[in-house]
DSSP file (Angstrom, degrees, kcal/mol; ACC not computed):
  #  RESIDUE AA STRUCTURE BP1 BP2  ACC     N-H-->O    O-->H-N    N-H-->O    O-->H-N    TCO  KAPPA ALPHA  PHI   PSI    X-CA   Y-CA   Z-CA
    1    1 A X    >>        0   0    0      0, 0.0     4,-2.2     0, 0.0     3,-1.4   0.000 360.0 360.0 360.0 -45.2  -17.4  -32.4  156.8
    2    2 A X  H >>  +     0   0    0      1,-0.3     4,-0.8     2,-0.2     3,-0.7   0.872 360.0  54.5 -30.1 -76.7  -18.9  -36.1  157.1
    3    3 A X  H 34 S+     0   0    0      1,-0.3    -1,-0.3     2,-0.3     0, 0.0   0.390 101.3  53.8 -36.8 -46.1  -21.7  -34.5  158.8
    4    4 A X  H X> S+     0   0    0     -3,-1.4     4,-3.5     2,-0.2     3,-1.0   0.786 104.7  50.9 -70.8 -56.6  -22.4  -32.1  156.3
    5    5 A X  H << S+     0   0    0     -4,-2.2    -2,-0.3    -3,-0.7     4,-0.2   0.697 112.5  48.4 -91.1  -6.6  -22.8  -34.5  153.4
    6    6 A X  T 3< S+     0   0    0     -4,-0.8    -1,-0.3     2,-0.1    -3,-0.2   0.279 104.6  53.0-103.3  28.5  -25.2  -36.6  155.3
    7    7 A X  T <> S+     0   0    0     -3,-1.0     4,-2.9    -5,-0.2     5,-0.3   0.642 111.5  51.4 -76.2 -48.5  -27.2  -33.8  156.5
    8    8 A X  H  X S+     0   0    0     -4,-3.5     4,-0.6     1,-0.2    -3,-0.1   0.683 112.4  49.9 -68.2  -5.8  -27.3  -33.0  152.2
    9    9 A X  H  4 S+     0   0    0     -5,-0.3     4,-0.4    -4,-0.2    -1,-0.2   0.846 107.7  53.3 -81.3 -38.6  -28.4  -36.8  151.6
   10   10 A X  H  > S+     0   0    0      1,-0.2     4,-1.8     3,-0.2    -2,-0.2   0.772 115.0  33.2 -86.6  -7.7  -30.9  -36.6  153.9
   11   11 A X  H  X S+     0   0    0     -4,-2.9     4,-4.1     2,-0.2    -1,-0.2   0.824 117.3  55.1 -90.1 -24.0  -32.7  -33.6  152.7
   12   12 A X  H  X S+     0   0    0     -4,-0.6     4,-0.5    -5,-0.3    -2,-0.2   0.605 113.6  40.4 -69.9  -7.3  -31.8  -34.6  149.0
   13   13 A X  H  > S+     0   0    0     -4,-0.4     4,-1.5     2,-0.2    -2,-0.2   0.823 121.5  53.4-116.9 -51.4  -33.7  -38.5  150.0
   14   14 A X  H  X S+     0   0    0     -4,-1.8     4,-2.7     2,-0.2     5,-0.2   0.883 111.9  43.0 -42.3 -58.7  -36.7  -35.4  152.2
   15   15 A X  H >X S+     0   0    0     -4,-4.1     3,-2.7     1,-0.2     4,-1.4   0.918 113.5  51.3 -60.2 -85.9  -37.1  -33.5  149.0
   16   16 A X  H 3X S+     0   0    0     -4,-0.5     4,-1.3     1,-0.3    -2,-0.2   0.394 110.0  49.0 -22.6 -43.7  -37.4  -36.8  146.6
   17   17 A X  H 3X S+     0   0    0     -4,-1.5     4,-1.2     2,-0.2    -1,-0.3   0.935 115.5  39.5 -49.2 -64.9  -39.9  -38.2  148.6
   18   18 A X  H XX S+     0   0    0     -4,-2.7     4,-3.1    -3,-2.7     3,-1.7   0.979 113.9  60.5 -51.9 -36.5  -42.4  -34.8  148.8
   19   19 A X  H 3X S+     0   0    0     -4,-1.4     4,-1.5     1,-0.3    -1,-0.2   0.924 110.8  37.1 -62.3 -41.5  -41.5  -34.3  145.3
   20   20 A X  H 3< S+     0   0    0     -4,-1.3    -1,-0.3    -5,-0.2    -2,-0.2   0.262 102.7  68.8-119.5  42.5  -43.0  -37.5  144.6
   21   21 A X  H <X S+     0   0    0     -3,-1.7     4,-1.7    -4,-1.2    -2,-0.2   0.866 104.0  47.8 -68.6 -58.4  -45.6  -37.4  146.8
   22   22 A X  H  < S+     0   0    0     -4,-3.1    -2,-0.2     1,-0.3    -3,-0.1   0.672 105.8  50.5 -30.3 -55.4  -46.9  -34.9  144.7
   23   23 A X  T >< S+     0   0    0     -4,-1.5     3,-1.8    -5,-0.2    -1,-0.3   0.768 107.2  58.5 -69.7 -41.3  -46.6  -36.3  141.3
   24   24 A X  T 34 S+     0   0    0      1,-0.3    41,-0.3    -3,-0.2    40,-0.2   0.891 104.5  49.9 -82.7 -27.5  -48.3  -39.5  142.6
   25   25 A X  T 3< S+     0   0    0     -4,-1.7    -1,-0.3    39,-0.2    -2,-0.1   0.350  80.9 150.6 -87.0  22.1  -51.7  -37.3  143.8
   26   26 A X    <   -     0   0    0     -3,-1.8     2,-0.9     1,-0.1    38,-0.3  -0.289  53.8-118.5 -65.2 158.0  -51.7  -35.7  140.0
   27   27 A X        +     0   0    0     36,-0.1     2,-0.4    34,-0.1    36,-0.2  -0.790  47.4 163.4 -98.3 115.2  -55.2  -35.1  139.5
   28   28 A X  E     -A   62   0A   0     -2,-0.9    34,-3.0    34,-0.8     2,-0.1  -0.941  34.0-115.3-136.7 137.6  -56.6  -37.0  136.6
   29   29 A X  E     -A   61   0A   0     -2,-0.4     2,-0.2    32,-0.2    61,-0.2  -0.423  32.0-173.4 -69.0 157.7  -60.5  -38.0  135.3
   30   30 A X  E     -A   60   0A   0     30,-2.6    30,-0.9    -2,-0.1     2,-0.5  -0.752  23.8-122.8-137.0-160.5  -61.7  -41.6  135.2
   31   31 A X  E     -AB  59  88A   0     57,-0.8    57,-1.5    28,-0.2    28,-0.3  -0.997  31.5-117.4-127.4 101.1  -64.7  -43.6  133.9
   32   32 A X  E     - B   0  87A   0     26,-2.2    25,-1.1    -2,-0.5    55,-0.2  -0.621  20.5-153.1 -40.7 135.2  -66.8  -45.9  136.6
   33   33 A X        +     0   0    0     53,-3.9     2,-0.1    23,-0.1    54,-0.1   0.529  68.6  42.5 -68.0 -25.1  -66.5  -49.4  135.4
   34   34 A X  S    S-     0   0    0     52,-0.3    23,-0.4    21,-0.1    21,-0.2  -0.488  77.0-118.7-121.6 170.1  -69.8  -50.7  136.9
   35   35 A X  S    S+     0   0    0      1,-0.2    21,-0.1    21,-0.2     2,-0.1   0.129 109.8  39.3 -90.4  20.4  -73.6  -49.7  137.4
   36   36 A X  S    S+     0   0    0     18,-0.1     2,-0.3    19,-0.1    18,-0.2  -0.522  74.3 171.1-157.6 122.6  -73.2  -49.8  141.0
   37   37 A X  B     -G   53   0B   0     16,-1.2    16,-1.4    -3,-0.2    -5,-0.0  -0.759  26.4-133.0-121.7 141.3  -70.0  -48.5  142.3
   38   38 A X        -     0   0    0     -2,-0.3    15,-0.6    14,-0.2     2,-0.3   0.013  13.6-160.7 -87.5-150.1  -69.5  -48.1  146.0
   39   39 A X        -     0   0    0     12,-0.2    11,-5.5    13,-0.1    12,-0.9  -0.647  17.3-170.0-161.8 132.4  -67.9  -44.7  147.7
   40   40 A X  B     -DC  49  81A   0     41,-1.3    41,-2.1    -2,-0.3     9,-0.2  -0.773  34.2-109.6-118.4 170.4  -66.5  -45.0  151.2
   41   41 A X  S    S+     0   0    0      7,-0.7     2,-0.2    -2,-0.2    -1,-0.1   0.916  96.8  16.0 -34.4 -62.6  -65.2  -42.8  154.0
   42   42 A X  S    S-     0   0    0      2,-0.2     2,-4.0    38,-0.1    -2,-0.1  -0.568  90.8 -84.0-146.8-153.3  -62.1  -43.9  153.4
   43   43 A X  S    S+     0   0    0     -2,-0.2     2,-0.3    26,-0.1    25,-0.1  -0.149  97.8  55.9-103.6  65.7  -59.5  -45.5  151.5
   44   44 A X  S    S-     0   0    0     -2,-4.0    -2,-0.2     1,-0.2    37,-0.1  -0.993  85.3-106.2-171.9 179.3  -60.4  -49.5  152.6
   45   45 A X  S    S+     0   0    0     -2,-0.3    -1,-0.2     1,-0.2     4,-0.2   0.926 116.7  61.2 -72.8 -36.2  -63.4  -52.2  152.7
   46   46 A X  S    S+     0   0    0      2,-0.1    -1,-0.2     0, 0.0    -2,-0.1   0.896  87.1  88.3 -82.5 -34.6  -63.6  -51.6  156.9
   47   47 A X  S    S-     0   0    0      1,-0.1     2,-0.2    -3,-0.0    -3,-0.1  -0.338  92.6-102.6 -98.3 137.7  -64.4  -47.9  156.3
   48   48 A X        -     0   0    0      1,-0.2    -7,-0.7    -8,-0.1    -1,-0.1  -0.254  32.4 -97.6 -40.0 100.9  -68.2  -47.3  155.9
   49   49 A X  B     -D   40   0A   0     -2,-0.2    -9,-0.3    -9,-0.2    -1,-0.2   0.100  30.1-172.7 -32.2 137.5  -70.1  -46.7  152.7
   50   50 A X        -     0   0    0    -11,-5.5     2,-0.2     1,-0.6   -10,-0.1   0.892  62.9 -39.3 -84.3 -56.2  -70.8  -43.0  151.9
   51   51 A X        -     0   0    0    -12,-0.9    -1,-0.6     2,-0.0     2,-0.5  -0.828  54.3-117.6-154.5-167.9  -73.1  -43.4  148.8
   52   52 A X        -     0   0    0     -2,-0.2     2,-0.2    -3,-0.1   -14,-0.2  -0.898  13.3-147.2-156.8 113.4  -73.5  -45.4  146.0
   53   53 A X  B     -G   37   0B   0    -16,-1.4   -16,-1.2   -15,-0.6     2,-0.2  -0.563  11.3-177.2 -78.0 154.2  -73.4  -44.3  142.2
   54   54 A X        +     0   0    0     -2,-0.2     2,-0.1   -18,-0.2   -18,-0.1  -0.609  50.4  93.2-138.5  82.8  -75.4  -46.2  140.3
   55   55 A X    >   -     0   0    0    -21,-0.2     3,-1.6    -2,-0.2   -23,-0.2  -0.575  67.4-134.1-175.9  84.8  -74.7  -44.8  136.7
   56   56 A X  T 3  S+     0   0    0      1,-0.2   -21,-0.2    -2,-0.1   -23,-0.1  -0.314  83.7  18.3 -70.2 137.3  -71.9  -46.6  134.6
   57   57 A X  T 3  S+     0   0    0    -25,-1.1     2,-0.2   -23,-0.4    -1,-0.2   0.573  75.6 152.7  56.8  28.5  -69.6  -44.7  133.1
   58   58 A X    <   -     0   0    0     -3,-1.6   -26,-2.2    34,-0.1     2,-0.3  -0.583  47.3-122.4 -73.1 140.7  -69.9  -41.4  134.8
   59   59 A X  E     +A   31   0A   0    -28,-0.3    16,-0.4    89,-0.3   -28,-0.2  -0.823  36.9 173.5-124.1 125.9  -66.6  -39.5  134.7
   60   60 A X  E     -A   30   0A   0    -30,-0.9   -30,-2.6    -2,-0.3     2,-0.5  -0.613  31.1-118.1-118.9 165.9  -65.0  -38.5  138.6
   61   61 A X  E     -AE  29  73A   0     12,-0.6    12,-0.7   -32,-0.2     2,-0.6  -0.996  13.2-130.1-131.9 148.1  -61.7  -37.0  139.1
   62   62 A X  E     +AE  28  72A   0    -34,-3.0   -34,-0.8    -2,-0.5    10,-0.2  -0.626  29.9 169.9 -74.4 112.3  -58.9  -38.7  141.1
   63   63 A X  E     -     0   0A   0      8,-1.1     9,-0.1    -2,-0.6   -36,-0.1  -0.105  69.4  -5.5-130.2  35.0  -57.7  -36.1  143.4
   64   64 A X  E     -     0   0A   0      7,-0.4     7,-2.7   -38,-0.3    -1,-0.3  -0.046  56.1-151.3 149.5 132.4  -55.3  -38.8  145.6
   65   65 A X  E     - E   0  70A   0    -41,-0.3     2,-0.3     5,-0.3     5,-0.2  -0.551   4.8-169.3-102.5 148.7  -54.7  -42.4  145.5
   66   66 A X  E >   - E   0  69A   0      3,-2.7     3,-3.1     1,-0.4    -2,-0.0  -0.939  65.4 -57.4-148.6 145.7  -53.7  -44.3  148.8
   67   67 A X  T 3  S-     0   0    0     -2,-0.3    -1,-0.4     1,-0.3   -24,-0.0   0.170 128.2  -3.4  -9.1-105.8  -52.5  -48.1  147.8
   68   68 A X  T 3  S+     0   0    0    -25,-0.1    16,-1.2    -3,-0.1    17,-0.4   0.023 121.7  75.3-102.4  39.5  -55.3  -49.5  146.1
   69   69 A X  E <   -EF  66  83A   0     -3,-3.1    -3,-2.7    14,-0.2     2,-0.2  -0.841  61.4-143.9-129.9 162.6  -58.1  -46.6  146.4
   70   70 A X  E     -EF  65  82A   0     12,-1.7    12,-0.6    -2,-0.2    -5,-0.3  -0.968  17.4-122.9-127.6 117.5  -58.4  -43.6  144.7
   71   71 A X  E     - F   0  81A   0     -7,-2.7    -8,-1.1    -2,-0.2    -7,-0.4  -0.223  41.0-159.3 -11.2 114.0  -59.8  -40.0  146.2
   72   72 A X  E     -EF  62  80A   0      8,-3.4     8,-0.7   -10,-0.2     2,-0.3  -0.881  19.8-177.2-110.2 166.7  -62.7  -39.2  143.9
   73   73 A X  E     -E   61   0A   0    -12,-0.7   -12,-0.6    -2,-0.3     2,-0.3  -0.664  14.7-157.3-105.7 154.2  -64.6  -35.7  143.0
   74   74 A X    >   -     0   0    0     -2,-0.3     3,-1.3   -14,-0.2   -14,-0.1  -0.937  42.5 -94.4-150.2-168.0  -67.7  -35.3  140.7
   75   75 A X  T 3  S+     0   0    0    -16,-0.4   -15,-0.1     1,-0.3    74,-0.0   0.546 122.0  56.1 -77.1   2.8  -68.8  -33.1  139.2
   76   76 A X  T 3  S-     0   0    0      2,-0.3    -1,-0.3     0, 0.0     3,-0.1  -0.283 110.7-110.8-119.6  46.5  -71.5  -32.1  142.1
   77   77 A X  S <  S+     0   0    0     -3,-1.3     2,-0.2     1,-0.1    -2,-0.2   0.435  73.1 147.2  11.7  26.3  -68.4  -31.7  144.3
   78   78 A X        -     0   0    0     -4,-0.1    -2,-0.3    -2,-0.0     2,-0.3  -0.575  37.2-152.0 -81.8 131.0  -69.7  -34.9  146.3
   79   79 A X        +     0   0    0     -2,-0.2     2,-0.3    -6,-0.1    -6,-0.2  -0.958  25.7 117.5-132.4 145.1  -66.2  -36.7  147.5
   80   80 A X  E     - F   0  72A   0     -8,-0.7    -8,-3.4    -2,-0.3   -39,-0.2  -0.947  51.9 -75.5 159.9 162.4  -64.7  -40.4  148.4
   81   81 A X  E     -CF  40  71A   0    -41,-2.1   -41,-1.3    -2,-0.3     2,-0.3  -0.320  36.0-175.9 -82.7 174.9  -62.8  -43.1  148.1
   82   82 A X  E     - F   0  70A   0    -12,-0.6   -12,-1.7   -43,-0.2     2,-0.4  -0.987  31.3-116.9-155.6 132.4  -63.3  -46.0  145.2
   83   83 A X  E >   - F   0  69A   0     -2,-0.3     3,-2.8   -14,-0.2     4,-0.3  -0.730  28.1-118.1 -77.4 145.7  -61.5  -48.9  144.9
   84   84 A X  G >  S+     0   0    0    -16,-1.2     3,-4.3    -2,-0.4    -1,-0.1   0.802 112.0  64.1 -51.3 -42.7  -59.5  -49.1  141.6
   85   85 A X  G 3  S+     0   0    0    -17,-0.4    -1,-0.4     1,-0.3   -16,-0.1   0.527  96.8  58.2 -74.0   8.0  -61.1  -52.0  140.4
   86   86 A X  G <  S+     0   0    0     -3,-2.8   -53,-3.9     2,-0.1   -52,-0.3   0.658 101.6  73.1 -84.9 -33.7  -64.4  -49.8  140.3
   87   87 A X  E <   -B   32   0A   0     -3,-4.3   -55,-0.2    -4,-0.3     2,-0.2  -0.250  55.7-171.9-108.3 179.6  -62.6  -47.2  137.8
   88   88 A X  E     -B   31   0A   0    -57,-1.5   -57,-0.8     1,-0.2     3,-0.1  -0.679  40.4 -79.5-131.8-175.6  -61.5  -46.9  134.2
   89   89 A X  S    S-     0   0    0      1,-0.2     2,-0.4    -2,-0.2    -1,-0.2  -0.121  75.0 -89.2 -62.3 173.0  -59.4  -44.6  131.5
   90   90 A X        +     0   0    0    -61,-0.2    -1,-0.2   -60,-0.2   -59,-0.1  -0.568  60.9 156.3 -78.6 145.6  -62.0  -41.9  130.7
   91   91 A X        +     0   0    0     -2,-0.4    32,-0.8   -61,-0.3     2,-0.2   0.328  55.4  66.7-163.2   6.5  -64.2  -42.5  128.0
   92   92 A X  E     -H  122   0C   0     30,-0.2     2,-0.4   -62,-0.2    30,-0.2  -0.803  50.4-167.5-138.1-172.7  -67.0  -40.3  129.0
   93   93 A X  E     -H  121   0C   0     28,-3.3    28,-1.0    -2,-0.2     2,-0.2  -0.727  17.1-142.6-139.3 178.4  -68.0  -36.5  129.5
   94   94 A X  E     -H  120   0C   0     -2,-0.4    54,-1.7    26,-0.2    26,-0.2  -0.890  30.5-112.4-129.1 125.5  -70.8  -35.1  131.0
   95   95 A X  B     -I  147   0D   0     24,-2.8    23,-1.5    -2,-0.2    52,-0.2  -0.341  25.9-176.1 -50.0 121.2  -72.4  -31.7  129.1
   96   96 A X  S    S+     0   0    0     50,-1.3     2,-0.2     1,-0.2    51,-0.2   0.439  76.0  28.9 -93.4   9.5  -72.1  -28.3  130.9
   97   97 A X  S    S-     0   0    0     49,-0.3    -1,-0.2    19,-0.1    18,-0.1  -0.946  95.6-100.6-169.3 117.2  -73.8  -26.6  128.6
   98   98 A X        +     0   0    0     -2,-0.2     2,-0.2    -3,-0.1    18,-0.2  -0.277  50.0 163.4 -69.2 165.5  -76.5  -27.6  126.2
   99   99 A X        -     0   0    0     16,-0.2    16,-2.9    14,-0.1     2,-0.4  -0.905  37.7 -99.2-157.7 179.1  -75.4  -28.3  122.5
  100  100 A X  E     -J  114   0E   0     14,-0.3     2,-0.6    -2,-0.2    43,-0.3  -0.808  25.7-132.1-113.3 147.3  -76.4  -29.8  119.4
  101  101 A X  E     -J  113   0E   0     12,-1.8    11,-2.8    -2,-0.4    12,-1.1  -0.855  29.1-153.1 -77.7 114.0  -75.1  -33.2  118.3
  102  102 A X  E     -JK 111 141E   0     39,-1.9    39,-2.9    -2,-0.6     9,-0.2  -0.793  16.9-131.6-112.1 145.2  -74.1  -32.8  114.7
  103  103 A X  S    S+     0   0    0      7,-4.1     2,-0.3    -2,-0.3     8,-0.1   0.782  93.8  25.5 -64.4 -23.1  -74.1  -35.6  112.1
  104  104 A X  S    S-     0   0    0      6,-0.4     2,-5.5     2,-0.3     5,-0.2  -0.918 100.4 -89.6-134.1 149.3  -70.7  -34.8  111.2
  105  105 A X  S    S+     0   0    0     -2,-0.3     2,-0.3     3,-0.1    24,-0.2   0.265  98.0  71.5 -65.6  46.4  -67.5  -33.0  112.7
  106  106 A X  S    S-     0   0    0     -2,-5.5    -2,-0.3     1,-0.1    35,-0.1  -0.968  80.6-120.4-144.0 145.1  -68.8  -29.2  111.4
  107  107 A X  S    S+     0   0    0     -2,-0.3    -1,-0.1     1,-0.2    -3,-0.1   0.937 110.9  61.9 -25.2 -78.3  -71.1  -26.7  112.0
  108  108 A X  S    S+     0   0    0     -3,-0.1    -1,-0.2    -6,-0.1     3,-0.1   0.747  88.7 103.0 -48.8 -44.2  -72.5  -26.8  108.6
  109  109 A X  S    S-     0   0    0     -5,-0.2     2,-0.1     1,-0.1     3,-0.0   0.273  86.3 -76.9 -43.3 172.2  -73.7  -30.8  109.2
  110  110 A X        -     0   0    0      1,-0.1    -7,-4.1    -8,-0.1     2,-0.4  -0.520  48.0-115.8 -72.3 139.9  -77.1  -32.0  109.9
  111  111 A X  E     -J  102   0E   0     -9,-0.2    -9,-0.2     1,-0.1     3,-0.1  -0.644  28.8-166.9 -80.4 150.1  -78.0  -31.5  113.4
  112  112 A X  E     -     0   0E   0    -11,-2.8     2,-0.2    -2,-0.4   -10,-0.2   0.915  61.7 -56.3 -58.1 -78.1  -78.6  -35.2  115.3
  113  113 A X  E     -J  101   0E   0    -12,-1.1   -12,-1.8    -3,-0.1    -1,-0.3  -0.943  57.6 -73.8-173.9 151.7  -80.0  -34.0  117.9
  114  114 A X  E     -J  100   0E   0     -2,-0.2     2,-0.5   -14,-0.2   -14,-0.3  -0.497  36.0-156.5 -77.9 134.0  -80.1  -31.4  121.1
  115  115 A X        -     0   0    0    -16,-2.9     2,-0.3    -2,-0.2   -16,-0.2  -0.787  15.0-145.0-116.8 125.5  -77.9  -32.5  123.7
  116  116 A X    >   -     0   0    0     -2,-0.5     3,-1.1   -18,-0.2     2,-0.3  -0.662  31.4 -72.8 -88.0 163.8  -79.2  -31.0  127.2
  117  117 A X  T 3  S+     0   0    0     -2,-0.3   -21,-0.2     1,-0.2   -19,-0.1  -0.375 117.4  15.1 -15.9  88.3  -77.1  -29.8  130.4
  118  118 A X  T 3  S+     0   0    0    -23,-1.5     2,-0.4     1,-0.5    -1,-0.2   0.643  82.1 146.4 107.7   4.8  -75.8  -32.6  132.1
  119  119 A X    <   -     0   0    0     -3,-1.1   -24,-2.8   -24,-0.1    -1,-0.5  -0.709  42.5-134.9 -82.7 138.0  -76.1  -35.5  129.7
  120  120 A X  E     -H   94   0C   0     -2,-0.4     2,-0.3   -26,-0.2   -26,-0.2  -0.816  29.3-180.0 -94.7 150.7  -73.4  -38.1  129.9
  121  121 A X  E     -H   93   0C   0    -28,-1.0   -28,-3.3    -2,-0.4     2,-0.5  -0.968  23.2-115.2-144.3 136.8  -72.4  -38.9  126.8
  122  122 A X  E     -H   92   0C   0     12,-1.9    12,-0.5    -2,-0.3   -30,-0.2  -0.842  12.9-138.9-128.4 162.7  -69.7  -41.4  125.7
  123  123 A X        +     0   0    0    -32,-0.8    10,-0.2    -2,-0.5     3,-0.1  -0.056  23.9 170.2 -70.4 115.6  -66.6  -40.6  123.9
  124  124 A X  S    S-     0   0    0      8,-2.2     2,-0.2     1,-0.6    -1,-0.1   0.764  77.7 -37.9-103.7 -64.3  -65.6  -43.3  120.8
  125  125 A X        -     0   0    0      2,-0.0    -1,-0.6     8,-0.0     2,-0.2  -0.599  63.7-140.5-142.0-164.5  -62.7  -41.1  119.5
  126  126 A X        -     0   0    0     -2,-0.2     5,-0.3     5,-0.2     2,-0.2  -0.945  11.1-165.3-152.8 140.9  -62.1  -37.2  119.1
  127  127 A X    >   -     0   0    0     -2,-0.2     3,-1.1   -22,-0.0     2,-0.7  -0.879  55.3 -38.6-143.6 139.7  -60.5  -35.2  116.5
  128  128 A X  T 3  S-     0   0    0     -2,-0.2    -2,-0.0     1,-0.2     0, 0.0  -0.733 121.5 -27.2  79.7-128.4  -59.3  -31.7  116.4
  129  129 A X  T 3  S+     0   0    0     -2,-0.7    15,-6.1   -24,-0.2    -1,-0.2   0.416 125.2  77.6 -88.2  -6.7  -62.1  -29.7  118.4
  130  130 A X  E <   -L  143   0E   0     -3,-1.1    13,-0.2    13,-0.2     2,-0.1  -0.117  66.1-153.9-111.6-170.4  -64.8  -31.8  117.9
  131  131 A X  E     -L  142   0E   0     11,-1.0    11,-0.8    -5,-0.3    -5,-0.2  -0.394  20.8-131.3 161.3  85.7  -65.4  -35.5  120.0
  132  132 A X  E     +L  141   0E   0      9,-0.2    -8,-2.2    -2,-0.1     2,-0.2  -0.249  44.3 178.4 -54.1 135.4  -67.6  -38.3  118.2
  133  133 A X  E     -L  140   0E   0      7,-2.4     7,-1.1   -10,-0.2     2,-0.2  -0.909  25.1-140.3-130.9 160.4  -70.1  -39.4  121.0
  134  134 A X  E     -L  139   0E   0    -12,-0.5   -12,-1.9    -2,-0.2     5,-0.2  -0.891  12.3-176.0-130.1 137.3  -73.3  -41.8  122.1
  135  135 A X        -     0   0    0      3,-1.3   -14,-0.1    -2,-0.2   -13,-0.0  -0.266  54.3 -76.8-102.3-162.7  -76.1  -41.4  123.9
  136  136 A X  S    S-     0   0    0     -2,-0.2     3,-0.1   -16,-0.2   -15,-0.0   0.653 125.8  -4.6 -86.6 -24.1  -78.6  -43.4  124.9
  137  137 A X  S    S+     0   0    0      1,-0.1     2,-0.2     0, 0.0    -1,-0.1   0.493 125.3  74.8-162.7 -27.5  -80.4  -43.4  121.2
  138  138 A X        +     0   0    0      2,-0.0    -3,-1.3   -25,-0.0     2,-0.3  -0.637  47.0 173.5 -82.9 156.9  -78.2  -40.9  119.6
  139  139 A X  E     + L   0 134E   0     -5,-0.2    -5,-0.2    -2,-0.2     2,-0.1  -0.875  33.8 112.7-158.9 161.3  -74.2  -40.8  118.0
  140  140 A X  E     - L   0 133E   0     -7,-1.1    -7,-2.4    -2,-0.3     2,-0.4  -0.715  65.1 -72.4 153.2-169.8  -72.9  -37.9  116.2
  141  141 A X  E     -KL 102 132E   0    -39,-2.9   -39,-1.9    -9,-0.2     2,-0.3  -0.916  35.6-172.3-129.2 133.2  -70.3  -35.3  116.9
  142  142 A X  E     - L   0 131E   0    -11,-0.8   -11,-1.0    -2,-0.4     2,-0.5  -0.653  40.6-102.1-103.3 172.7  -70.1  -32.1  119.5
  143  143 A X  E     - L   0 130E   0    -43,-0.3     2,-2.9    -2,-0.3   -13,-0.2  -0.771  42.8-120.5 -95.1 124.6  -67.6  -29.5  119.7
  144  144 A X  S    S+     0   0    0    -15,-6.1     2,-0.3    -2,-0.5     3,-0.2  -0.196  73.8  88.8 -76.8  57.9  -65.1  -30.5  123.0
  145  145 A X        +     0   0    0     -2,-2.9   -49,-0.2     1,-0.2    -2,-0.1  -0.997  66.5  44.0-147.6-172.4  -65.3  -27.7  125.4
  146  146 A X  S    S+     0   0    0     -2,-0.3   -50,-1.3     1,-0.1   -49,-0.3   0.990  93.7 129.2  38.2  83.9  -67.6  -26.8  128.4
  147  147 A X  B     -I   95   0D   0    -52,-0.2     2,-0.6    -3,-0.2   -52,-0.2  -0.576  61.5-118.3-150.2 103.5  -67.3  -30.5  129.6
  148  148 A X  S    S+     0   0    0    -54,-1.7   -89,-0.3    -2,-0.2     2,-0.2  -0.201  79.4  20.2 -87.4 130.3  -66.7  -32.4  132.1
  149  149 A X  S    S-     0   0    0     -2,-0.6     2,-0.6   -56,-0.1   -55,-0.1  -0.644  80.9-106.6 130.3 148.7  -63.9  -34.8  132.1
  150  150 A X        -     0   0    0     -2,-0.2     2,-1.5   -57,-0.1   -60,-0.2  -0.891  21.9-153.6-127.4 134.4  -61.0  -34.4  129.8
  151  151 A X              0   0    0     -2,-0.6   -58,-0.0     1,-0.1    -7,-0.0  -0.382 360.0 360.0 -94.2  72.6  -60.7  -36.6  127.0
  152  152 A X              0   0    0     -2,-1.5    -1,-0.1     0, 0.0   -26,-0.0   0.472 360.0 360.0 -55.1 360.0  -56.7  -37.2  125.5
């Protein structure tokens, strides 16, 4: 019987572990901190630069951390590690669709301005549908879908 109940500890300590393997590789966007952020092979300084963004506050998504690196995506399915101290919270989008920048969170407002395909834009708050943003020479408000990055 002994035998038995530490075969069911050790699959009960097997599972717990996978279980939170899992949970620790949830897949989440972030923010580059910097205007030039490196991307390596792999998840340490020895491993070899891949590329190099040079475009602060471009929103990646974390799709697996190993200590203090993170697995990135973007949005051009180009993939690496980043060290943490490179990233941020999200705070920005990039457009998948052009749209108009409206002065106000409606339809009915003054348009801003036309936002093309592929502009980053960043996020100062959001409310509802809608997700107050900045550009380079514009702020106003878009409507939050077709975007990438998700903004809580």
């Amino acid at each position: 019987m002994s035998k038995m109940i530490y075969l069911k500890k050790n699959l009960i300590i097997i599972f717990t572990l996978f279980f939170f393997s899992i949970c620790n590789s949830e897949e989440i966007f972030l923010s580059l901190k910097k205007n030039k952020v490196n991307v390596r092979y792999g998840p340490s300084f020895e491993s070899p630069i891949k590329y190099i963004y040079k475009k602060k506050n471009l929103p990646i998504k974390q799709i697996d951390k190993k200590e203090n690196f993170r697995r990135i995506i973007d949005l051009k399915n180009n993939s690496g590690w980043i060290h943490v101290s490179q990233l941020k919270k999200i705070n920005s989008i990039i457009s998948l669709k052009d749209k108009i920048l409206f002065h106000k969170p409606s339809n009915f407002s003054k348009p801003v301005a036309r936002i093309k395909k592929g502009r980053l834009l960043v996020v100062q708050r959001c409310e509802d549908n809608w997700c107050k943003v900045k550009t380079e020479k514009f702020s106003g408000w878009i409507k939050n879908k077709n975007n990438w990055g998700e903004i809580y």
